[in-house]
C-alpha positions as CSV (number, residue, x, y, z in Angstrom):
1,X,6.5,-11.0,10.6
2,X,5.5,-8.9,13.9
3,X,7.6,-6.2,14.6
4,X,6.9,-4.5,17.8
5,X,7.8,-1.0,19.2
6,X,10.0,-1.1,22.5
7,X,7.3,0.9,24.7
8,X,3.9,-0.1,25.4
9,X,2.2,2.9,23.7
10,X,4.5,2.2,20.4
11,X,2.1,0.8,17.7
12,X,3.0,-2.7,16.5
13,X,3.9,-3.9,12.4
14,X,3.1,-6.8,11.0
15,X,4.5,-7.5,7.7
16,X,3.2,-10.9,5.6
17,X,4.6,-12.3,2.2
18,X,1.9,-14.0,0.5
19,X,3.2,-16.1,-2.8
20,X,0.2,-16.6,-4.8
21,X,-0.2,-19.6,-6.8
22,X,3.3,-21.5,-5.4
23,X,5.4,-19.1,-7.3
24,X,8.4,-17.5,-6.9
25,X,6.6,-14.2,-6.8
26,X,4.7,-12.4,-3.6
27,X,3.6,-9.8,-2.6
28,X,4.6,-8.2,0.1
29,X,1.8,-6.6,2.7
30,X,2.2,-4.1,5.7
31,X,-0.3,-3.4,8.6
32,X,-0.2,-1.8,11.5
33,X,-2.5,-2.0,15.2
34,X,-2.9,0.0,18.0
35,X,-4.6,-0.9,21.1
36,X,-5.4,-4.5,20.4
37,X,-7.0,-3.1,16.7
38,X,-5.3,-3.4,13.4
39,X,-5.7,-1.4,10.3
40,X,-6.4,-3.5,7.2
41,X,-3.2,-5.0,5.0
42,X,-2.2,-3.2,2.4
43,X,-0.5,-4.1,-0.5
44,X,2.9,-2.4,-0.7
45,X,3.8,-1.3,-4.0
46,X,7.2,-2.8,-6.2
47,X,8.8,-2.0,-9.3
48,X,6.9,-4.9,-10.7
49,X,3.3,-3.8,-9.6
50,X,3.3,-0.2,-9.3
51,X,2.3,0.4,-12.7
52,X,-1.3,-1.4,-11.3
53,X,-2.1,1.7,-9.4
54,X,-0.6,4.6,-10.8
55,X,-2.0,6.8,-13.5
56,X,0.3,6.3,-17.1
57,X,1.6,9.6,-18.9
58,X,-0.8,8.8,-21.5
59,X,-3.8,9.0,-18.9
60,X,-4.7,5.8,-18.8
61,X,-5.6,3.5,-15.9
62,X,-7.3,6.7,-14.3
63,X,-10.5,6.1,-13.4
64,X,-12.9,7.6,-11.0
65,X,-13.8,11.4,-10.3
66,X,-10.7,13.4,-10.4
67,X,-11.1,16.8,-9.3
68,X,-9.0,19.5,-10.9
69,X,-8.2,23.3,-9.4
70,X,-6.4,25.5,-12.0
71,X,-5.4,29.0,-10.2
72,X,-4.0,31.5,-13.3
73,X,-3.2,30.6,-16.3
74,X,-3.0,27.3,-17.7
């Protein structure tokens, strides 16, 4: 889907709904271009893949450096 702004200098959406695999499911991407360039798609989150990407309150599914600042007491 191409959604475009009502001025010229508006940047332009495009939206895409990819079902993997002939299911019922997709997922649902967003990007957006400026100036005849776009941005890559990204994946926009759900309630049924969010927990792919966010870190759990146990602290799992965190990986890479995380960098902590503690000002006070902690």
């Amino acid at each position: 889907m191409h959604i475009k702004g009502w001025k010229n200098s508006y940047a332009a959406h495009q939206i895409s709904f990819n079902a993997a695999n002939n299911t019922d499911k997709a997922d649902l991407y967003h990007r957006v271009g400026r100036d005849q360039t776009w941005e890559s798609w990204r994946k926009i989150l759900d309630s049924s893949n969010y927990t792919n990407y966010a870190v759990k309150i146990d602290g799992s599914n965190a990986t890479g450096p995380w960098g902590i600042s503690i000002t006070g007491n902690a």
